[in-house]
KOLKE-819143 format. One line per field, with one value per residue: chain; residue in three letters; x, y, z of N, C-alpha, C, CB in turn. Coordinates in steps of 0.2 Angstrom, whole numbers. Each point is the difference from the previous one (the first is absolute). Glycine has a CB too. Example, Ala and Ser with C-alpha at 12.3 -4.5 7.8 and 13.67 -1.06 7.14 Angstrom:
BEGIN
chaine c(A; A)
residu c(ALA; SER)
n.x c(66; 7)
n.y c(-28; 11)
n.z c(39; -10)
ca.x c(-4; 4)
ca.y c(6; 6)
ca.z c(0; 1)
c.x c(4; -4)
c.y c(6; 5)
c.z c(0; 3)
cb.x c(-9; 6)
cb.y c(-6; -3)
cb.z c(6; -10)
This chain:
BEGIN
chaine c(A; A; A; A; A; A; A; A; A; A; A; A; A; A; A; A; A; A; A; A; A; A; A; A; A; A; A; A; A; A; A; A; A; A; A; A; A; A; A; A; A; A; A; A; A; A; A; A; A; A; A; A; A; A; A; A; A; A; A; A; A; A; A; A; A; A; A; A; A; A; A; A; A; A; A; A; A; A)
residu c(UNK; UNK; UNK; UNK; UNK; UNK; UNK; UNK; UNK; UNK; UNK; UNK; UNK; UNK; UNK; UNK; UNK; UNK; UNK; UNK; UNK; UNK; UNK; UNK; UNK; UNK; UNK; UNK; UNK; UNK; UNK; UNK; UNK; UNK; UNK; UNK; UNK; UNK; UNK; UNK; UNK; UNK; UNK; UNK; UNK; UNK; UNK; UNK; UNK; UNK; UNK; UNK; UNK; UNK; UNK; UNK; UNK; UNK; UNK; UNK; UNK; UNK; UNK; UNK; UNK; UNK; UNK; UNK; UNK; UNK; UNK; UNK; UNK; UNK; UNK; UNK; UNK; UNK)
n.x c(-110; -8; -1; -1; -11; 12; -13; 17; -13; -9; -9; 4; -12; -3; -2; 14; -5; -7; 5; 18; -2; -18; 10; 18; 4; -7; -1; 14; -2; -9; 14; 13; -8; -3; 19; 6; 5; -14; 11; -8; 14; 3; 11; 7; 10; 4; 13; 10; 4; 1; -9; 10; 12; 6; 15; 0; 8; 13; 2; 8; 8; -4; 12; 10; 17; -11; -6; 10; 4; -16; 5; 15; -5; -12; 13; 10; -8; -2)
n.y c(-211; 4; 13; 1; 12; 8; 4; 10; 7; -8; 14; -16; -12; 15; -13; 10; 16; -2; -15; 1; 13; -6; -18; 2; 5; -5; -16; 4; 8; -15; -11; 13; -1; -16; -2; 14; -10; 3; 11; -12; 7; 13; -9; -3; 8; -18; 12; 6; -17; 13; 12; 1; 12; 8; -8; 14; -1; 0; 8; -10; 18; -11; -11; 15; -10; 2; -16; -5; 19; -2; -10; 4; 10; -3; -10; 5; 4; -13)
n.z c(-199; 14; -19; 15; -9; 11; 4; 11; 4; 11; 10; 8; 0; 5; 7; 1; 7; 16; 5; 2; 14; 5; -1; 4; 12; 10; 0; 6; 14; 2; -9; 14; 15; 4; 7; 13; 11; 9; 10; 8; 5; -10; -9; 10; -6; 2; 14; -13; 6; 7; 4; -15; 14; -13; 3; 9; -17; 13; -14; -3; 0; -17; 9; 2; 0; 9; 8; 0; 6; 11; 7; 4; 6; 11; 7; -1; 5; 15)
ca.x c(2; -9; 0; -5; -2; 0; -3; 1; -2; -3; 4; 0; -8; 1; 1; 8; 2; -3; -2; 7; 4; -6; -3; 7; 3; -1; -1; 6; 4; -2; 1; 7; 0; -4; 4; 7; 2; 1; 8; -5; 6; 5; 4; 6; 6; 4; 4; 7; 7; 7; -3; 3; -1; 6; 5; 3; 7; 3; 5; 8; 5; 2; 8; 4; 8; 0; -1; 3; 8; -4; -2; 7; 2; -5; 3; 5; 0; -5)
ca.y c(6; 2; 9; 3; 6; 5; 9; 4; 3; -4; 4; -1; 0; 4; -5; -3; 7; 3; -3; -3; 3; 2; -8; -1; 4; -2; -8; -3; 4; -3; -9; 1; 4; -7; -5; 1; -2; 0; -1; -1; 4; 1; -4; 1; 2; -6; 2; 0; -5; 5; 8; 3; 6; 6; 1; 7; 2; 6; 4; -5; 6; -4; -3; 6; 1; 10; -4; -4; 3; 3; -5; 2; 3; -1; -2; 6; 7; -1)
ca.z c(3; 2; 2; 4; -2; 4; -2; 2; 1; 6; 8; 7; 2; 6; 5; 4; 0; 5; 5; 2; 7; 8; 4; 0; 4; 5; 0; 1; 6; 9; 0; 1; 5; 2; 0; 2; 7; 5; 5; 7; 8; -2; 1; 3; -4; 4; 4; -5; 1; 2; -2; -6; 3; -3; 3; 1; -4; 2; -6; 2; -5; -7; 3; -6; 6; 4; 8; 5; 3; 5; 4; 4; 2; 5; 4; 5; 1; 4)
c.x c(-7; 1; -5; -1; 2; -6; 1; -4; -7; 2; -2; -9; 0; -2; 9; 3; -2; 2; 8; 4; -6; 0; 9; 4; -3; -5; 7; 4; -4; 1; 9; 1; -2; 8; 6; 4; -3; 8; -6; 5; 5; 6; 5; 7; 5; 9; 6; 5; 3; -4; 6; 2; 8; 4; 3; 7; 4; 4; 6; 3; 3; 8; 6; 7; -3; -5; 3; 6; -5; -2; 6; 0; -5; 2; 5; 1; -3; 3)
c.y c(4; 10; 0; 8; 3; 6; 4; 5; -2; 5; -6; -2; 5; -2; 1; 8; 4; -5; -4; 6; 3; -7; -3; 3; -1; -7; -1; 2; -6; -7; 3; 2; -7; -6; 5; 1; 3; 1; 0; 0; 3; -4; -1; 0; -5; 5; -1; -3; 5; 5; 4; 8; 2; 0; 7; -3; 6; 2; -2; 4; -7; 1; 4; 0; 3; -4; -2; 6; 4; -2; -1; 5; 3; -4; 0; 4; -1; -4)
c.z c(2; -3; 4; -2; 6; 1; 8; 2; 4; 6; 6; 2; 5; 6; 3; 2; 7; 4; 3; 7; 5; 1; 2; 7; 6; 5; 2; 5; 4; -1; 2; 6; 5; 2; 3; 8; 3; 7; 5; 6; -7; 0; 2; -1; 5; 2; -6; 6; 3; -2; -3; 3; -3; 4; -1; -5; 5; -5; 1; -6; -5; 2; -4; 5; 5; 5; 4; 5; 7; 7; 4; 3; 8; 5; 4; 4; 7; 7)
cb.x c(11; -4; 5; 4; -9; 10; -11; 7; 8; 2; -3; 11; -3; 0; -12; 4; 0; -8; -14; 2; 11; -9; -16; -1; 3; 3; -10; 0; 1; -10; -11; 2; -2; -14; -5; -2; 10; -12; 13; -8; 3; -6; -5; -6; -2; -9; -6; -1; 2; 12; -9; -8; -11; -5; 1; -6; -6; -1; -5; -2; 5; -11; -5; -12; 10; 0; -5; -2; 9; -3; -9; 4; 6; -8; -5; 1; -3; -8)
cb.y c(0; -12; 6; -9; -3; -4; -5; -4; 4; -13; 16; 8; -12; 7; -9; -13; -1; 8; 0; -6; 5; 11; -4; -2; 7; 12; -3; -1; 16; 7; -9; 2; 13; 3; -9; 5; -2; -5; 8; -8; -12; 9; -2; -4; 14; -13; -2; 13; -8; -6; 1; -8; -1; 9; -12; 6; -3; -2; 12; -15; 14; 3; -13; 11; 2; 14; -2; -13; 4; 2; -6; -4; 1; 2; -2; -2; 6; 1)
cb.z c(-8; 17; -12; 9; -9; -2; -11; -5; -9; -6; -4; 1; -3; -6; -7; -10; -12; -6; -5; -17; -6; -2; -9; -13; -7; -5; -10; -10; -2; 3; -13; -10; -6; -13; -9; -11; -1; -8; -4; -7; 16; 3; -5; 5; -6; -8; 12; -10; -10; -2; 11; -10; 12; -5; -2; 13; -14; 13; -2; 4; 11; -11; 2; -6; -9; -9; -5; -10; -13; -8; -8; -7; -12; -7; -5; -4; -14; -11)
């Protein structure tokens, strides 16, 4: 069985504390800047099959006796 002593009250060297966000950081931006795609045109959006376009709707009175007699009577009349 192994133990291990802990001691908690240990701090941070200050190597890591300073030199990790003024050298890090900005090591790792210009190696992320070094490696990120290049665009060089633009890319061609290839032509759609069919085109999808909004359909005029027209209102339509709700189907009821008193229509159909309205409608009768519209033909007799006409």
């Amino acid at each position: 069985m192994t133990h291990i002593h802990l001691n908690r009250e240990r701090r941070l060297p200050l190597w890591a504390v300073i030199g990790a966000p003024l050298i890090g950081v900005p090591v790792m931006v210009g190696l992320l800047a070094l490696t990120a795609p290049v665009v060089e045109e633009r890319a061609i959006e290839p032509v759609p099959a069919f085109v999808a376009e909004p359909v005029d709707t027209h209102l339509v009175d709700p189907v009821s006796n008193e229509s159909a007699e309205l409608l009768e009577q519209e033909l007799n009349a006409g």
